[in-house]
N, CA, C and O atoms as a CHARMM CRD file, in Angstrom:
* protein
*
  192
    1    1 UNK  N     20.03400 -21.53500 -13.62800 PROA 1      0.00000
    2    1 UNK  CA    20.48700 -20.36700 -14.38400 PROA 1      0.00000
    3    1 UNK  C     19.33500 -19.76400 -15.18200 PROA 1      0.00000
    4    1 UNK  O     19.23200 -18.54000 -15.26400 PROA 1      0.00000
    5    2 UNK  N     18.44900 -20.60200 -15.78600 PROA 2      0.00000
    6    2 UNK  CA    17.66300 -20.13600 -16.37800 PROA 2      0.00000
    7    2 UNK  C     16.44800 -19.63100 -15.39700 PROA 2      0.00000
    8    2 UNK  O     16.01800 -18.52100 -15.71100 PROA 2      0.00000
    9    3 UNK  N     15.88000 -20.18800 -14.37700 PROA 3      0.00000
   10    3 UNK  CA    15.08100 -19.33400 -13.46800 PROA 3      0.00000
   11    3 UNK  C     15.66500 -18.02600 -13.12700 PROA 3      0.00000
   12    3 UNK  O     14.91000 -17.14700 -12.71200 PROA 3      0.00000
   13    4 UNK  N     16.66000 -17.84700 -13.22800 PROA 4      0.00000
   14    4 UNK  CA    17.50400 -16.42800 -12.59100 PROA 4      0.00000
   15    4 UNK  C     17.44900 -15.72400 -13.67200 PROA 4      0.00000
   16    4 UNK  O     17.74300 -14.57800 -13.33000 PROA 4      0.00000
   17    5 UNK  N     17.14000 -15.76400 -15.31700 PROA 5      0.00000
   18    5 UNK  CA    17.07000 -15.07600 -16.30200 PROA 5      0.00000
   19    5 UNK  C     15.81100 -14.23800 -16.42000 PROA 5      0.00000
   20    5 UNK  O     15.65700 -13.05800 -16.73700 PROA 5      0.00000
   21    6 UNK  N     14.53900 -15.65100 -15.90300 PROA 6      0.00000
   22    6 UNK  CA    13.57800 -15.42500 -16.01600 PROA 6      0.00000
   23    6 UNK  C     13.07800 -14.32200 -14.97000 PROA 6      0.00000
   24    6 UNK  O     12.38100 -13.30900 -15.03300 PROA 6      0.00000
   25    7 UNK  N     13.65800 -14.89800 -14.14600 PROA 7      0.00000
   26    7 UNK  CA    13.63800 -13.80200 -12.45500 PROA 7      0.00000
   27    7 UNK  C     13.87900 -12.21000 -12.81900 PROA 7      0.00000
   28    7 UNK  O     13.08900 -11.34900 -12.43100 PROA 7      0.00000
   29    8 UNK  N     14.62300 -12.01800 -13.31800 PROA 8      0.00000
   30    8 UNK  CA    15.24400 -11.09700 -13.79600 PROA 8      0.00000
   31    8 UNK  C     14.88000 -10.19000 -14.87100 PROA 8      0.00000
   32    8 UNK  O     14.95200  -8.96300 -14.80800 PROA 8      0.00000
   33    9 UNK  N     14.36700 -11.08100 -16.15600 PROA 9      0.00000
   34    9 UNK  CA    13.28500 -10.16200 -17.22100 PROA 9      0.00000
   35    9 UNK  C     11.81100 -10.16000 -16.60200 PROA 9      0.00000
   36    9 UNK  O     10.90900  -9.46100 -17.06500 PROA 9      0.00000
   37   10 UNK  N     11.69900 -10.78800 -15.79700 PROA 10     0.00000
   38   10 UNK  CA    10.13600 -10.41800 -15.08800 PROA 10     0.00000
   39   10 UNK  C     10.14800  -9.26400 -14.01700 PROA 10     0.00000
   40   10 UNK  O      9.12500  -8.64500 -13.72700 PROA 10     0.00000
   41   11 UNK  N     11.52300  -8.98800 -13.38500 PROA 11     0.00000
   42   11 UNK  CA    11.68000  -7.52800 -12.17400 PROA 11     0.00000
   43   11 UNK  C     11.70900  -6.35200 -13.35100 PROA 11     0.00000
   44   11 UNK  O     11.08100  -5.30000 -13.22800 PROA 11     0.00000
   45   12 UNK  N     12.44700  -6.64700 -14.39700 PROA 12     0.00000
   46   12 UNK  CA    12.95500  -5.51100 -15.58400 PROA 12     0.00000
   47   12 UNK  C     11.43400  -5.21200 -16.01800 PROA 12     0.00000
   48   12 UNK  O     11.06300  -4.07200 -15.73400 PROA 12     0.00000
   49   13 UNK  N     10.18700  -6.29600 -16.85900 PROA 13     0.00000
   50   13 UNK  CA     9.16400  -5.95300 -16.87200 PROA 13     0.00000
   51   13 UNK  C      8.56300  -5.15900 -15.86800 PROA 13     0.00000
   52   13 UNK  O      8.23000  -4.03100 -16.23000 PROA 13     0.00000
   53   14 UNK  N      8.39000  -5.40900 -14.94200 PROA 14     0.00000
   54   14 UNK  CA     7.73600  -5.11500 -13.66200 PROA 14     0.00000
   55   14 UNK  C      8.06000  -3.66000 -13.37900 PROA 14     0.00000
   56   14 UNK  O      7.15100  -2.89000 -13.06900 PROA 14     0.00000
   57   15 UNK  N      9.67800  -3.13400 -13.50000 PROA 15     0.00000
   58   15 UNK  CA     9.56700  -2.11100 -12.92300 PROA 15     0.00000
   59   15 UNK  C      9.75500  -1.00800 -14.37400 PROA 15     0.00000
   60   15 UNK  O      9.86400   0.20100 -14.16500 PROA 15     0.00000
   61   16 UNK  N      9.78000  -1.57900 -15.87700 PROA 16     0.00000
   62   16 UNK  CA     8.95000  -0.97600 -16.78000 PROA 16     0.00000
   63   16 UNK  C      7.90400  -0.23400 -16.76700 PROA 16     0.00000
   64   16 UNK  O      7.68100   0.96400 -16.94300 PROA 16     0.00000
   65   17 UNK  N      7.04900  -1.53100 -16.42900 PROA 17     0.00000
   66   17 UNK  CA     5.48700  -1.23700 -15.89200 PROA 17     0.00000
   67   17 UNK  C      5.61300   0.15000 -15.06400 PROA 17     0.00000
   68   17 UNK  O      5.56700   1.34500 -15.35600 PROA 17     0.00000
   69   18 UNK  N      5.75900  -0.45500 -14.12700 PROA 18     0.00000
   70   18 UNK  CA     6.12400   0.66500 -12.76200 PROA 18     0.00000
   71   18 UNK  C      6.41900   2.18000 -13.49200 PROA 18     0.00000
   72   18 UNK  O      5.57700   3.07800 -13.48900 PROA 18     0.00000
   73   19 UNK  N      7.41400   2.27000 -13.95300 PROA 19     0.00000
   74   19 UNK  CA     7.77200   3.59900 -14.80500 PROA 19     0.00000
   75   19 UNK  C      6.94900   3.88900 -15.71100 PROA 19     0.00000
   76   19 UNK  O      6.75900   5.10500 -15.73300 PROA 19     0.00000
   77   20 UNK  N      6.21700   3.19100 -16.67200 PROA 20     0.00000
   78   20 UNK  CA     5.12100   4.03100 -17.53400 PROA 20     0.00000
   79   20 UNK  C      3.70000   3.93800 -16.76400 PROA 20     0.00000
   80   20 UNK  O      2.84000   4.47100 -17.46600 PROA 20     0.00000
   81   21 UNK  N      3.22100   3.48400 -15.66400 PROA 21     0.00000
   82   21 UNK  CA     2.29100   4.31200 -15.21800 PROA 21     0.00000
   83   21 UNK  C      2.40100   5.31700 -14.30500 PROA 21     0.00000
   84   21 UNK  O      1.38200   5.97700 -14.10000 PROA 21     0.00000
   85   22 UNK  N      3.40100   5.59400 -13.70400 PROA 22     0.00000
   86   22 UNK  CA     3.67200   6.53500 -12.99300 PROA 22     0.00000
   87   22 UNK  C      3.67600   7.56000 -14.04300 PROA 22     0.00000
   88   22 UNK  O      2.83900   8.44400 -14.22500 PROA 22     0.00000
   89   23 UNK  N      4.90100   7.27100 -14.80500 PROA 23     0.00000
   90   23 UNK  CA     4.72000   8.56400 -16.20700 PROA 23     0.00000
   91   23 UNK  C      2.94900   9.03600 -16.80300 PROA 23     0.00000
   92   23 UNK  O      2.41600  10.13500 -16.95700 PROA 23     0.00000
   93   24 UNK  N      2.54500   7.87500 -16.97400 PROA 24     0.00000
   94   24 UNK  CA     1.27900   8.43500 -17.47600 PROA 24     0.00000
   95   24 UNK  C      0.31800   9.17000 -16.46600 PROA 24     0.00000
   96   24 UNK  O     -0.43400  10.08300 -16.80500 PROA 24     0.00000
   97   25 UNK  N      0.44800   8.57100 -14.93300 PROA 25     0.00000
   98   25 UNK  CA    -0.61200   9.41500 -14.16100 PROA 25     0.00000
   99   25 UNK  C     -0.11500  11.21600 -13.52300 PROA 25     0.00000
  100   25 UNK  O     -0.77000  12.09100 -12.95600 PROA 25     0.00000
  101   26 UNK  N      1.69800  11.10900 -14.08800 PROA 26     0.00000
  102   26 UNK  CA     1.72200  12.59600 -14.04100 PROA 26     0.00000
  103   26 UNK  C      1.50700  13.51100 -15.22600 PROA 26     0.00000
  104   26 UNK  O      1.19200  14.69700 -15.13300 PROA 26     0.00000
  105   27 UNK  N      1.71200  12.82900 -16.37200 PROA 27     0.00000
  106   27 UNK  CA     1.05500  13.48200 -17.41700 PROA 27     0.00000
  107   27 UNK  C     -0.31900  13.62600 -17.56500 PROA 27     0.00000
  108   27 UNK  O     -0.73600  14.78000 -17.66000 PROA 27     0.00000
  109   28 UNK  N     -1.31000  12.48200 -17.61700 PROA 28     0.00000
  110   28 UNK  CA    -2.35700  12.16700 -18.21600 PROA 28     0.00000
  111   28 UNK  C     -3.32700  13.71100 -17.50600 PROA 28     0.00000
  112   28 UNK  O     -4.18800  14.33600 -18.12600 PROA 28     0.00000
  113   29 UNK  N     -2.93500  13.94500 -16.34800 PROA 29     0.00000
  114   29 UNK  CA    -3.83400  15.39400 -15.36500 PROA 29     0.00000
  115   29 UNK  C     -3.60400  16.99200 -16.21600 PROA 29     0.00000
  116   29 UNK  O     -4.36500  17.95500 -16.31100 PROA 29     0.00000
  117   30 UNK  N     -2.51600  16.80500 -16.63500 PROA 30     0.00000
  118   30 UNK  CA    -1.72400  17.71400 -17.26900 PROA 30     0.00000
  119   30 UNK  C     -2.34900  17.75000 -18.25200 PROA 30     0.00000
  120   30 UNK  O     -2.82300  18.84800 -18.54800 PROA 30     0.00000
  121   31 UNK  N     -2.57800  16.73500 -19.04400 PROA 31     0.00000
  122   31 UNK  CA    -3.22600  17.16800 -20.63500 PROA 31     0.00000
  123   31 UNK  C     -4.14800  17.10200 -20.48400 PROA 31     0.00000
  124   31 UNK  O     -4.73800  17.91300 -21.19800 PROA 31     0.00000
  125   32 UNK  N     -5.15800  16.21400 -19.54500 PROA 32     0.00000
  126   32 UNK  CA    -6.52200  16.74600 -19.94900 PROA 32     0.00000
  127   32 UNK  C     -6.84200  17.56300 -19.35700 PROA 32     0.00000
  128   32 UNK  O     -8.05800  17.42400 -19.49000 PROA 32     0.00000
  129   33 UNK  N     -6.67900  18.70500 -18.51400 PROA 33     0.00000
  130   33 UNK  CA    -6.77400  19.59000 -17.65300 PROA 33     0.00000
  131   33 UNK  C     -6.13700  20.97800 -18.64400 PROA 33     0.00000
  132   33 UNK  O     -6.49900  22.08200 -18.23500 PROA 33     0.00000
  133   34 UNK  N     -5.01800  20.96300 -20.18800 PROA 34     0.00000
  134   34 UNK  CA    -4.56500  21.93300 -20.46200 PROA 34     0.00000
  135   34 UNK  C     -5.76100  21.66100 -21.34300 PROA 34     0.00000
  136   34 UNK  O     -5.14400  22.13400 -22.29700 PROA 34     0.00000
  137   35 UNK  N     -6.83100  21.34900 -21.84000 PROA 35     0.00000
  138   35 UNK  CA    -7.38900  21.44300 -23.15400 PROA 35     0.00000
  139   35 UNK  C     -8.71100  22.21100 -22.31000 PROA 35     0.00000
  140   35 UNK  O     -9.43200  21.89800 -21.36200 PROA 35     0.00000
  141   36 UNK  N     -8.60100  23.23200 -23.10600 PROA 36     0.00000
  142   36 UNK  CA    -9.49700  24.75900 -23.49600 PROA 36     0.00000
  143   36 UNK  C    -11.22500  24.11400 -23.06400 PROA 36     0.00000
  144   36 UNK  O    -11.99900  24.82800 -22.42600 PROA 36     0.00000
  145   37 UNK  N    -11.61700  22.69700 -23.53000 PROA 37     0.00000
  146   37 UNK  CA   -12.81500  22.31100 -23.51200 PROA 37     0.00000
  147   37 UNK  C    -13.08200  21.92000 -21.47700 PROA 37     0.00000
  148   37 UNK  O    -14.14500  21.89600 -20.85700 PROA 37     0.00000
  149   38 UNK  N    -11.73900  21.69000 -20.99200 PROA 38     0.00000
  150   38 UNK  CA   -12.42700  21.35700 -19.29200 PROA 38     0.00000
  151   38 UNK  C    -11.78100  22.21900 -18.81200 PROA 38     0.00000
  152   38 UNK  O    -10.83200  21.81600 -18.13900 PROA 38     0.00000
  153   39 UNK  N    -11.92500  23.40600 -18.89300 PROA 39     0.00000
  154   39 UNK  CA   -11.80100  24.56600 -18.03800 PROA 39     0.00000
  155   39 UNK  C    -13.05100  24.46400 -16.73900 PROA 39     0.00000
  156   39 UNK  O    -12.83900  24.76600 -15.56400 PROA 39     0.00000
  157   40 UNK  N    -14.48800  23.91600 -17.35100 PROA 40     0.00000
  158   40 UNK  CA   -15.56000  23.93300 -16.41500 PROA 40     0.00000
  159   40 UNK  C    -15.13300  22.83100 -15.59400 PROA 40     0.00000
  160   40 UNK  O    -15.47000  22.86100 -14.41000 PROA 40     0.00000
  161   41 UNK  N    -14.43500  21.84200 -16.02700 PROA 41     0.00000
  162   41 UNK  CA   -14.03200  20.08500 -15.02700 PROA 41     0.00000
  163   41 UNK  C    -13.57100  20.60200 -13.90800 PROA 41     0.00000
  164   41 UNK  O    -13.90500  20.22200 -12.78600 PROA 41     0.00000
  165   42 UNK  N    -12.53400  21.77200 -14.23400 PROA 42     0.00000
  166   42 UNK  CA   -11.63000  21.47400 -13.34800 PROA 42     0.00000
  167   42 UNK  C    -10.93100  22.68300 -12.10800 PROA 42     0.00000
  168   42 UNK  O    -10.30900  23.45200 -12.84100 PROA 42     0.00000
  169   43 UNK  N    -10.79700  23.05400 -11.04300 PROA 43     0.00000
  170   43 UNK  CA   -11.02400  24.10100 -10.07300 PROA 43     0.00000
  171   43 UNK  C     -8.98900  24.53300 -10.80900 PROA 43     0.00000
  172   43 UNK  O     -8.40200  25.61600 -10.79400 PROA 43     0.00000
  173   44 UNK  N     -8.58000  23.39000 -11.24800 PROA 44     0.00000
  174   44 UNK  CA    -6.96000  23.43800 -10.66600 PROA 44     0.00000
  175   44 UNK  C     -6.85700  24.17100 -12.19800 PROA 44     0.00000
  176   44 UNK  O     -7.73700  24.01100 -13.04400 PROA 44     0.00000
  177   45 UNK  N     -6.02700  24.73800 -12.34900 PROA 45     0.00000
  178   45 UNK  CA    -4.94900  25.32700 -13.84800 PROA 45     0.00000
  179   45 UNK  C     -3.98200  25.03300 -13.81500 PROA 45     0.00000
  180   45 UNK  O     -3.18300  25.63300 -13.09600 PROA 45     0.00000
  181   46 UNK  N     -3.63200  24.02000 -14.54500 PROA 46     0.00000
  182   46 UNK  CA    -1.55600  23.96000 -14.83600 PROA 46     0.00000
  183   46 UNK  C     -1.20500  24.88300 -15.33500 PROA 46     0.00000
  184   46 UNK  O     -1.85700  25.53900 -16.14800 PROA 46     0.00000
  185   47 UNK  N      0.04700  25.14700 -14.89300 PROA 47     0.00000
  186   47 UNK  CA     1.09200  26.51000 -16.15700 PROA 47     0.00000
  187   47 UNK  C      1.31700  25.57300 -17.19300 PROA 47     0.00000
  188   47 UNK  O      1.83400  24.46800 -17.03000 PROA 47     0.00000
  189   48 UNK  N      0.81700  26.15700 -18.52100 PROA 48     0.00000
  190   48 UNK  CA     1.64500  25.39000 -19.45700 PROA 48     0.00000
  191   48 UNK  C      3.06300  25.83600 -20.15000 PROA 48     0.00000
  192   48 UNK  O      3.64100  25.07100 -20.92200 PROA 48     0.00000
């Protein structure tokens, strides 16, 4: 019973994980790409 707890808060971690880097690698392009200073970085423009 207790391996099956553990089983279980380690998939819940895991697909935590999973959800905040996905979140961060669709944001993270977005913000540094809207700031005024890498206009020269970058070919792409987001709508903000």
């Amino acid at each position: 019973m207790r391996l099956i707890r553990t089983a279980l808060i380690v998939i819940v971690l895991l697909g935590a994980a999973w959800f905040a880097i996905r979140y961060v690698w669709e944001i993270l392009p977005i913000y540094i790409y809207s700031e005024p200073n890498a206009e020269m970085l970058t070919p792409v423009r987001f709508p903000c």
